[in-house]
Steps between C-alpha positions, in 0.01 A plus 500: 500500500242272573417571909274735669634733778353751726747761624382683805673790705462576841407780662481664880126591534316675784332248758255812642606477796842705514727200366568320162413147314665407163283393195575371224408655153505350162709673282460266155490195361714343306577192239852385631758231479666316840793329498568354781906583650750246561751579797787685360765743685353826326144383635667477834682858482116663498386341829250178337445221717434175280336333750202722385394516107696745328365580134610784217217657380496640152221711334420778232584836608216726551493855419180521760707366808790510630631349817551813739512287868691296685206356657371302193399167454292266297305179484491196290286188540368630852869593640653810595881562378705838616677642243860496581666689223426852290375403182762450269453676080582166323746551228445882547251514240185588691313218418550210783566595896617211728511445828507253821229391735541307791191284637380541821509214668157562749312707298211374270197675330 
């Protein structure tokens, strides 16, 4: 785990005047590993489009966060990447969570 994340989530926030803007909110961050995803048939099934970046994330498990929106996402090197999957409990024994992040294609720090 040798790569720095930032995982923000994004919330509906009151403009002032009556309607809403979204901002972003940094949640933690993290020491990581990427792996970037070859184009297989499961990959497929969940709705990835390789013609973007598609990368599993793994990191520690945290008993101080937990992934609680839909609306997440996180940076690396100055790009943003949605998180496309619920973390996954890696072997079940509370120690790893994985999941996959999909870069977005216009979107830069």
């Amino acid at each position: 785990m040798n790569k720095r994340i930032a995982i923000y989530d994004t919330t509906p926030t009151s403009d002032g005047f009556g309607g809403n803007t979204n901002t972003a909110t940094l949640k933690a961050t993290v020491w990581a590993s990427l792996e970037t995803l070859k184009p297989s048939r499961n990959y497929l099934d969940l709705g990835l489009d390789f013609a973007r970046l598609n990368i599993r994330v793994t990191a520690r498990k945290r008993s101080d966060f937990d992934f609680e929106s839909t609306e997440m996402y996180f940076t690396y090197r100055s790009k943003q990447y949605t998180i496309k999957s619920y973390p996954v409990n890696t072997n079940f024994d509370d120690a790893f969570i994985s999941f996959i992040g999909v870069l977005q294609k216009w979107f830069t720090i």
